[in-house]
C-alpha positions as CSV (number, residue, x, y, z in Angstrom):
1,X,-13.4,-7.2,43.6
2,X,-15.9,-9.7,42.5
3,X,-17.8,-6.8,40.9
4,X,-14.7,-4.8,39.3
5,X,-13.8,-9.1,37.7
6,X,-17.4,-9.1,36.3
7,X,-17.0,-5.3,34.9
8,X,-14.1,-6.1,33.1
9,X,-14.7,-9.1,31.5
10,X,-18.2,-7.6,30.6
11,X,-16.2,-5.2,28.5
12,X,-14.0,-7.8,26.8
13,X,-17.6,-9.6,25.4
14,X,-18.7,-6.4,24.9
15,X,-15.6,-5.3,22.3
16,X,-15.0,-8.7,20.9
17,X,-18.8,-9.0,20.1
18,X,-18.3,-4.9,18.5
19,X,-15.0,-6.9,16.2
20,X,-17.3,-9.6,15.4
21,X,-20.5,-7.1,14.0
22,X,-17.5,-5.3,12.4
23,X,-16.4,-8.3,10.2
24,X,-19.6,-9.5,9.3
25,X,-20.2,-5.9,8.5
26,X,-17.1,-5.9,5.9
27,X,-16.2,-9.8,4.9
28,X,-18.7,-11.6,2.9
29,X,-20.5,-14.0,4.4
30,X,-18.9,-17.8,4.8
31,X,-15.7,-15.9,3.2
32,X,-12.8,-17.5,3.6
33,X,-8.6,-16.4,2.7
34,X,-7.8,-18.1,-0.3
35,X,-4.3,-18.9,-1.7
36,X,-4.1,-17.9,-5.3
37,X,-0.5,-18.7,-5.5
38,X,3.2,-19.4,-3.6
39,X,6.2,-20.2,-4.4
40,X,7.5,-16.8,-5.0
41,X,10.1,-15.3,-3.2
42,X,9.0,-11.7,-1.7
43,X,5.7,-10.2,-3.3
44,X,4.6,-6.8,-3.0
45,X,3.0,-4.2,-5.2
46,X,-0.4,-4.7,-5.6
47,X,-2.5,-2.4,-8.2
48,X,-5.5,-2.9,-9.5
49,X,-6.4,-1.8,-13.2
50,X,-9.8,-0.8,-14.7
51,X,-10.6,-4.5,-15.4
52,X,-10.6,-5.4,-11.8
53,X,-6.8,-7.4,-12.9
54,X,-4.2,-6.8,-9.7
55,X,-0.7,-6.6,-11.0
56,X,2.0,-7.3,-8.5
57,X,5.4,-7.4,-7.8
58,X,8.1,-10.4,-6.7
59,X,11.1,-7.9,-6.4
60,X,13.6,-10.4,-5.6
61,X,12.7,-12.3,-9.0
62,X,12.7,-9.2,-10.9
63,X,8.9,-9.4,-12.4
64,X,5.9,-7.9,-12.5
65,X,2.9,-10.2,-12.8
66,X,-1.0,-10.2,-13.2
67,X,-3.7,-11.6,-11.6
68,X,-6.5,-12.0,-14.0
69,X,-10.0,-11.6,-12.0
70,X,-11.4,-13.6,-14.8
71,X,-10.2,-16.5,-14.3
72,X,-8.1,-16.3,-11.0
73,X,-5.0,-17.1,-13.2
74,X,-1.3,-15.9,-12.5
75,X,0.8,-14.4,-15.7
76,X,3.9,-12.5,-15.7
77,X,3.7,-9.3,-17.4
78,X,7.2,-7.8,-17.4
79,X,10.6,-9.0,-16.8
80,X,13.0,-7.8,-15.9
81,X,11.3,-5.0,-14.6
82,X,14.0,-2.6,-12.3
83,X,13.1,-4.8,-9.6
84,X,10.1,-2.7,-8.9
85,X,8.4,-2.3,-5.6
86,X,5.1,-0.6,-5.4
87,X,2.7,-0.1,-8.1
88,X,-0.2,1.9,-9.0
89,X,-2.1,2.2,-11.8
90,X,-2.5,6.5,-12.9
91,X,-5.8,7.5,-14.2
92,X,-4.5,7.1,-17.8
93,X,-4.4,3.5,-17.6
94,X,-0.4,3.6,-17.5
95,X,1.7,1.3,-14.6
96,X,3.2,3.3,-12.0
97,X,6.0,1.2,-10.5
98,X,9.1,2.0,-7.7
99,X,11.9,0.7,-9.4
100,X,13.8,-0.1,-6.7
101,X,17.2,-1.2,-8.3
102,X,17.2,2.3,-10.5
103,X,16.8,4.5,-7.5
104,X,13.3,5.5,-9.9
105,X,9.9,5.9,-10.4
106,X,9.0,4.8,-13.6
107,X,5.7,5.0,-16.2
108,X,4.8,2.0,-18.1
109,X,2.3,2.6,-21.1
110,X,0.4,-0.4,-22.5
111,X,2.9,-1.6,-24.7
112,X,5.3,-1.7,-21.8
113,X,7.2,1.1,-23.1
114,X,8.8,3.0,-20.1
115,X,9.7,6.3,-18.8
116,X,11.7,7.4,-16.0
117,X,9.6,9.9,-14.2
118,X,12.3,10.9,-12.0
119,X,15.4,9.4,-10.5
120,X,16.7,11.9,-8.0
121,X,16.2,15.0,-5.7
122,X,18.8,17.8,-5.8
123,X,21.0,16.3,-8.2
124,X,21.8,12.9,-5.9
125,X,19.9,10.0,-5.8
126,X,16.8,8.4,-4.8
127,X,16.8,6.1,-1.9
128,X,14.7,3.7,-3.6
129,X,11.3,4.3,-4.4
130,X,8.9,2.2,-1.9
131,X,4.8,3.2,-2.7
132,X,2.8,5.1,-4.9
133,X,-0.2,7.0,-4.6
134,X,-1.6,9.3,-7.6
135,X,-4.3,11.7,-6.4
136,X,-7.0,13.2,-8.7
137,X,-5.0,15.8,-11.2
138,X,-2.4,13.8,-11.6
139,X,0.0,14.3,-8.9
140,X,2.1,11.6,-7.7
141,X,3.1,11.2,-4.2
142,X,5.7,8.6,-3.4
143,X,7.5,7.2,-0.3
144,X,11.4,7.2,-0.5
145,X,12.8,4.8,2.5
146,X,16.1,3.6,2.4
147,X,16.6,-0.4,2.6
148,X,20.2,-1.5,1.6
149,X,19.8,-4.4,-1.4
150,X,22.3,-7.1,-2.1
151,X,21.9,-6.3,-5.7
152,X,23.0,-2.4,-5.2
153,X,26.7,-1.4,-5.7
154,X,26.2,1.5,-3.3
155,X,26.1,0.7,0.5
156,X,25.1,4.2,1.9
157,X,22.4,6.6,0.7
158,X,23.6,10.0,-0.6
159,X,19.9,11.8,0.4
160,X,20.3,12.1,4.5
161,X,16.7,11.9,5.1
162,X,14.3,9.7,4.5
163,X,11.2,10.9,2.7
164,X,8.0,11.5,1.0
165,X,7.8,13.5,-2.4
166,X,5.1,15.1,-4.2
167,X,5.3,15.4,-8.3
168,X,3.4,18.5,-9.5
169,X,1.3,17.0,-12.7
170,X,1.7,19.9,-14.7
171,X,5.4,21.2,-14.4
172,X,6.8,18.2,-13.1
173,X,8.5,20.0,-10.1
174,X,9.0,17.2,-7.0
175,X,8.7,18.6,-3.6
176,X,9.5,17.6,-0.2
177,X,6.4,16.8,1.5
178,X,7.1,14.7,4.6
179,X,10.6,15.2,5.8
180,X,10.3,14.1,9.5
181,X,9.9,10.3,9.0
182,X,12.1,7.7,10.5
183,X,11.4,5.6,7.7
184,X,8.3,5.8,5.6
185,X,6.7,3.2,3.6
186,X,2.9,3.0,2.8
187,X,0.9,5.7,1.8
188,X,-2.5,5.8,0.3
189,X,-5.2,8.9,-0.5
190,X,-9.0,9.0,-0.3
191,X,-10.9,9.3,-3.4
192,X,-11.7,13.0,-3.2
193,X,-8.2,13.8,-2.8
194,X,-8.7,15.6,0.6
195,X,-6.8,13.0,3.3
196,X,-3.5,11.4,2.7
197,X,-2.3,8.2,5.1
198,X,1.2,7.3,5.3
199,X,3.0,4.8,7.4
200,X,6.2,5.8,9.3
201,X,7.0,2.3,9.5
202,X,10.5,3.0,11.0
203,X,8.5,4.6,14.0
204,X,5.7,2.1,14.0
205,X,3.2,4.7,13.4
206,X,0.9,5.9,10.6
207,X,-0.3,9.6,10.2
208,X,-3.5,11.3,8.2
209,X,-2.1,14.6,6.8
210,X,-5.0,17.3,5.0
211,X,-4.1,17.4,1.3
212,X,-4.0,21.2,0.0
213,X,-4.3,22.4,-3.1
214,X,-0.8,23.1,-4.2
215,X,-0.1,19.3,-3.1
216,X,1.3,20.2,0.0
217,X,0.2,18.7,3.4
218,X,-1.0,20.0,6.8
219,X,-2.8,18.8,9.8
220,X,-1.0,15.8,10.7
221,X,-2.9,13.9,13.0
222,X,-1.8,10.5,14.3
223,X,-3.9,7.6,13.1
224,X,-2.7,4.5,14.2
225,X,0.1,3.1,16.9
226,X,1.2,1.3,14.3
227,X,3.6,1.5,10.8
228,X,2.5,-0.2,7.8
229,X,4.7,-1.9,4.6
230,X,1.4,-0.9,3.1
231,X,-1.8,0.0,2.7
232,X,-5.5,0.6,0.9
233,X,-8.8,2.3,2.1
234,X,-12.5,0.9,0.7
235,X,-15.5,2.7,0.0
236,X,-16.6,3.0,3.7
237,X,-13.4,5.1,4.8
238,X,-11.3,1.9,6.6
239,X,-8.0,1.9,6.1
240,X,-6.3,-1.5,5.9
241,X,-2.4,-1.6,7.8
242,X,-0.5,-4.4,6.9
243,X,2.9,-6.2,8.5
244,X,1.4,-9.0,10.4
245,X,-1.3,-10.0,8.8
246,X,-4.3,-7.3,7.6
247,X,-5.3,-4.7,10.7
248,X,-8.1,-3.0,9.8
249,X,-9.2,0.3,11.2
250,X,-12.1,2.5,10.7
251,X,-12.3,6.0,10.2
252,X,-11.6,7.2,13.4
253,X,-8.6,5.3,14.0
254,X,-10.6,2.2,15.6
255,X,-9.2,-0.9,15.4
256,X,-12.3,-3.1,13.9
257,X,-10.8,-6.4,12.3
258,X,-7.8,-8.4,11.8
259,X,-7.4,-10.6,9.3
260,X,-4.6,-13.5,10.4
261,X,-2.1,-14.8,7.2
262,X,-0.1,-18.0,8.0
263,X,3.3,-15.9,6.3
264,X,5.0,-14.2,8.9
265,X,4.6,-10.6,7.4
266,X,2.2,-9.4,5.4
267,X,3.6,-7.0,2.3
268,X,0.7,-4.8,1.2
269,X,-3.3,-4.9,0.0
270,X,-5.3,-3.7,-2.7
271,X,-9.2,-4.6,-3.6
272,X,-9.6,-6.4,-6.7
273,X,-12.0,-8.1,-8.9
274,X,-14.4,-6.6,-11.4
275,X,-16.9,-5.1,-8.4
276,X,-13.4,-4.3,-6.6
277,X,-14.8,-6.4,-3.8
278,X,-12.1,-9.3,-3.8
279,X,-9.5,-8.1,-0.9
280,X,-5.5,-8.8,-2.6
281,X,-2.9,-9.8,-0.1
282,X,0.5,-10.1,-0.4
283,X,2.6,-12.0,1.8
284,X,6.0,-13.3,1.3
285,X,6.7,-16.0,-1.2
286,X,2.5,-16.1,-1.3
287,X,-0.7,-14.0,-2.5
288,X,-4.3,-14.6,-0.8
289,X,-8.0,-13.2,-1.7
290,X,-10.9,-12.7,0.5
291,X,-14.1,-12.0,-0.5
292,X,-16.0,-8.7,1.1
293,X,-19.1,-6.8,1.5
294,X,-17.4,-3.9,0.9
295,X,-15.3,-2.7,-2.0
296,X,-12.2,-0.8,-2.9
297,X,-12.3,3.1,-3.9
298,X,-10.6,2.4,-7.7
């Protein structure tokens, strides 16, 4: 018995010390979570734009705003702004955003004009537009979970699932793409467009799927015993779950870091900064930044 006690907490040292080598591998030295700013009232959203500026979302206020990486200030950028949700910034430099209170995903060009991308599947209507990933021709894949607002009129969903849709970029056709989710929520892709994560967050679970070339998705592998609001990858393949706090996996599905937030749940993530090496959090009526070795993949 003696022997087996020894065994065992030999292998606790031995996989705390593998977390520890694992942080110091991916947070910057002497880093430490910084608040950038509170008093909102629910922020999510995070996208970062060429510049290295992270625009984000407080949905309950109605705004969009923008955290300049040049000098760590806090501006609003649109409001009111469809109560929008997730963001993502396409490859043209326009603001994808989930506009939550229009059932729509909309495009917002540099002078803030916007355009409704789509609003509904089969002639009824969106649940409500969660996250947003745009791979590399242009496609958009979005999450569609349904989470009754007090500012809707409706109080039941006219779509019976809850899903994830892919936008063809040339003939705008949106497709099913997921349709076995109890609830999805974050989703992000890897640079070279092969792997797509997404976070049944109603099953507390998040998948890889094997992008194909019409958009479509195959070889769903199980990732992660765990759902995610949402979600980012950096340039070493991790993939970074959020809910309470930051959980950080690698590659292979390893849990290798979590990063503890005093708000009680943790929206979503994004990499920031000029050198895209300035971790975004969101969390509640807050936003944080921590400084890493490594760096984001846009």
């Amino acid at each position: 018995m003696k022997h087996l006690q020894i065994s065992i907490l030999t292998g606790i040292l031995l996989v705390v010390s593998a977390c520890k080598s694992q942080e110091s591998s991916i947070v910057a030295a002497g880093a430490q979570l910084t608040l950038v700013a509170e008093d909102y009232e629910f922020t999510e959203g995070p996208a970062v734009n060429a510049q290295g500026d992270v625009y984000f979302t407080d949905q309950p206020n109605d705004r969009i705003l923008k955290w300049s990486a040049a000098d760590n200030s806090v501006s609003t950028f649109m409001q009111p702004a469809g109560r929008a949700n997730g963001l993502y910034f396409a490859q043209n430099g326009d603001l994808l955003a989930a506009a939550d209170e229009k059932f729509s995903l909309w495009r917002i060009d540099s002078n803030k004009n916007i355009t409704v991308i789509t609003d509904a599947f089969e002639e009824k209507k969106l649940n409500g537009p969660n996250d947003i990933w745009e791979d590399d021709k242009g496609g958009i894949y979005f999450t569609d979970p349904y989470y009754q607002r007090p500012y809707w009129k409706r109080t039941e969903r006219e779509l019976e699932k809850q899903q994830v849709y892919y936008i063809n970029p040339k003939t705008g056709e949106i497709k099913v793409v997921i349709d076995n989710f109890v609830q999805p929520n974050g989703i992000i892709g890897t640079p070279d467009g092969k792997m797509l994560y997404v976070a049944d967050i109603g099953d507390k679970k998040t998948y890889s799927f094997k992008i194909e070339k019409d958009g479509t998705l195959s070889d769903r592998k199980l990732f992660a015993e765990m759902g995610s609001d949402g979600m980012t990858l950096d340039n070493q393949g991790n993939v970074y779950l959020t809910g309470d706090g930051v959980t950080v996996f690698d590659k292979n599905g390893q849990k290798i870091l979590h990063i503890p937030v005093p708000e009680k749940w943790t929206a979503n993530v994004t990499f920031g900064g000029p050198g895209q090496n300035i971790l975004f959090i969101t969390a509640m009526d807050s936003v944080y930044t921590l400084a890493m070795k490594v760096h984001g993949i846009r």
